[in-house]
Residue frames relative to the residue before (quaternion, step in Angstrom):
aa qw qx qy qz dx dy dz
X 1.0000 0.0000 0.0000 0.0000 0.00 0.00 0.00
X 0.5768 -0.6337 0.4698 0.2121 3.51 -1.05 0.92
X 0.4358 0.7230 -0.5320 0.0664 3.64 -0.71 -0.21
X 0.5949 -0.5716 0.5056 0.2524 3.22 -1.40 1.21
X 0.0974 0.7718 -0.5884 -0.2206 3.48 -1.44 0.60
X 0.7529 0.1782 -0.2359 0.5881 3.76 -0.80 1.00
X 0.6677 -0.4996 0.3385 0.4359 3.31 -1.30 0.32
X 0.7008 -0.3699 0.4135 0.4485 3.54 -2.04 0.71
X 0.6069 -0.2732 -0.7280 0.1643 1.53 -1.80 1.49
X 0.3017 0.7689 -0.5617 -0.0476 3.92 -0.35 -0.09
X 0.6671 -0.5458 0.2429 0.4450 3.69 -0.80 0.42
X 0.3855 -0.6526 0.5718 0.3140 4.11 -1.27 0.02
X 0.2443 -0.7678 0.5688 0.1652 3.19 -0.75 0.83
X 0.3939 0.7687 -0.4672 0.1887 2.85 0.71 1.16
X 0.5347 -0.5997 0.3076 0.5098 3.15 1.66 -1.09
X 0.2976 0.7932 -0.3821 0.3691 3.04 1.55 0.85
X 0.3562 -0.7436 0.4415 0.3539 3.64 -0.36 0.43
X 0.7464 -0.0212 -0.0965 0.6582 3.76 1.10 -0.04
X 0.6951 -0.5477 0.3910 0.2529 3.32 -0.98 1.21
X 0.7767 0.3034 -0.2754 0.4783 3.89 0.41 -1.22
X 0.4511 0.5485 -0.4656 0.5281 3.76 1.16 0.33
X 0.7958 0.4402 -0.3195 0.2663 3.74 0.59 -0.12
X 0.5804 -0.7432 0.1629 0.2904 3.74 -0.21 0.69
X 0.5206 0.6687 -0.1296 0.5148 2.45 2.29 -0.69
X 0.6870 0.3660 -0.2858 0.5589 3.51 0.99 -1.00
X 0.6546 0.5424 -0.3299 0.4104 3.68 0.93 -0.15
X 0.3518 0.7210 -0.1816 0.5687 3.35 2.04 -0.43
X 0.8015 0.3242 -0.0850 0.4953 3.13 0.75 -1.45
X 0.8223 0.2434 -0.2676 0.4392 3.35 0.16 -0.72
X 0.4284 0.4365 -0.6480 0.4538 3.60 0.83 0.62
X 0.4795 0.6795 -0.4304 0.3510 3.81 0.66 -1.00
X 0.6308 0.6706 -0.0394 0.3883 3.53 0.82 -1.57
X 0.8151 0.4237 0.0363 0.3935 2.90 1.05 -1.36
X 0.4937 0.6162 -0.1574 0.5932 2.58 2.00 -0.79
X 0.7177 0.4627 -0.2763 0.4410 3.32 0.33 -1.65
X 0.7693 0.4086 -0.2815 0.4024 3.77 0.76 -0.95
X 0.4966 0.6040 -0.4478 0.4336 3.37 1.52 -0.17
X 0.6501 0.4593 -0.3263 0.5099 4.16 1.32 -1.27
X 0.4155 0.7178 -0.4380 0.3467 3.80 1.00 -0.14
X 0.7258 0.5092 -0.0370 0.4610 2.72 0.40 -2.30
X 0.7069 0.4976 -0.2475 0.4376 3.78 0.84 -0.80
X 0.5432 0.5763 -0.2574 0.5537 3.52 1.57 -0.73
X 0.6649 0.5558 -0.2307 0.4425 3.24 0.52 -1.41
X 0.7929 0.4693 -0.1216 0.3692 3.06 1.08 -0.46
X 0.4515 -0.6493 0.1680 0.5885 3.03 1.90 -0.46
X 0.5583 0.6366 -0.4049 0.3452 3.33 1.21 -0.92
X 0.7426 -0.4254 0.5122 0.0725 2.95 -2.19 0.28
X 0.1729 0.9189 -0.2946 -0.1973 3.17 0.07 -0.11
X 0.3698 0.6364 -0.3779 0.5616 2.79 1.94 0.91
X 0.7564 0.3564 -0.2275 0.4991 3.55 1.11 -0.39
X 0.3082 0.8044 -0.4622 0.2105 3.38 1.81 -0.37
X 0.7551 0.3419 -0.2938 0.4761 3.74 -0.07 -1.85
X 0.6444 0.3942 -0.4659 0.4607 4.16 0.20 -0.35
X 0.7301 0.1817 -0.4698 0.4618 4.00 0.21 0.20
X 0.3646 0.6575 -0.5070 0.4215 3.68 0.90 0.11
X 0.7243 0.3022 -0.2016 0.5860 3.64 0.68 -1.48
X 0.4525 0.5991 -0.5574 0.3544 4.17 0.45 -0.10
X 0.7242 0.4591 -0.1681 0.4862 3.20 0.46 -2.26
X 0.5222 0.6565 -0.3772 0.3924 3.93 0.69 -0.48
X 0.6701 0.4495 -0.0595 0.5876 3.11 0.69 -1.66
X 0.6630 0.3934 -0.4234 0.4759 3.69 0.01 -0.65
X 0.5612 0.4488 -0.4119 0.5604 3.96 0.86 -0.99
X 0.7169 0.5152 -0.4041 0.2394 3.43 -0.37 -0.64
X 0.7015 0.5050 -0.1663 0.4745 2.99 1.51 -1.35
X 0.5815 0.6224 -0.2216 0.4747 3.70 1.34 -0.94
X 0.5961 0.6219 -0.2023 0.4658 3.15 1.54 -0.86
X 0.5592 0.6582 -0.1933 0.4655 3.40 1.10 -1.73
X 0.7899 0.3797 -0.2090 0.4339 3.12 0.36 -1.74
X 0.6028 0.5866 -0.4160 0.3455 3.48 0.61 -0.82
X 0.7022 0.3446 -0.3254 0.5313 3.69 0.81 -1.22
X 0.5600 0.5453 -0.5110 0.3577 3.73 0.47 -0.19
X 0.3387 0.8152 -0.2435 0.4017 3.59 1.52 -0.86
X 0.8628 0.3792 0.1227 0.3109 1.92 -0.55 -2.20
X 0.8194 0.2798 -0.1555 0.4755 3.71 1.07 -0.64
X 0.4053 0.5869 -0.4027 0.5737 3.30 1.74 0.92
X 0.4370 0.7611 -0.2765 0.3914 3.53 1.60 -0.39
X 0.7368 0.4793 -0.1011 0.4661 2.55 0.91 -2.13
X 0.7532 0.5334 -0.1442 0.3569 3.14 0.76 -1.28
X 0.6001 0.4234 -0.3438 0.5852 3.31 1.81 -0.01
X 0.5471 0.6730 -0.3091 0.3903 3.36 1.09 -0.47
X 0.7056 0.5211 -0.2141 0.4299 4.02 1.36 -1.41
C-alpha cells in the first residue's frame, strides 16, 4: 500500500526510487491541490459546483462583447470611406 510520509514533496513508500516518479504521490498531490483550489473558491464566496458554468457564462459574454465591438468598430470604417 502506498502512503505519503510528511508533507509534499515527501518520499512513497512504495518503492519508488524518487517520490515524483510515482503515480501515487502524483495522485495525491494533485488531490491536494485540488482540495485547496475548492478552499480558496469558498473563501471566496463562490460555488464551486457552479464555478466552471459561470466561468463559461463570462467567457461567452467576452466573446460576444468582443463580436460586437469589431462589428462597431467596422461600421466606423465603413462610414468613414
Amino acid at each position: 500500500m502506498h502512503q505519503m510520509v510528511g508533507p509534499l514533496p515527501g518520499p512513497c513508500r512504495c518503492g519508488s526510487s524518487s517520490a515524483p516518479s510515482c503515480p501515487f504521490f502524483f495522485i495525491h498531490y494533485m488531490n491536494e491541490r485540488y482540495q485547496a483550489m475548492l478552499e480558496q473558491l469558498q473563501s471566496l464566496g463562490l460555488n464551486p459546483n457552479s464555478f466552471v458554468a459561470s466561468v463559461k457564462d463570462l467567457q461567452n459574454e467576452n466573446f460576444m462583447l468582443k463580436e460586437a465591438c469589431k462589428k462597431e468598430h467596422s461600421e466606423k470604417e465603413d462610414l468613414h470611406e
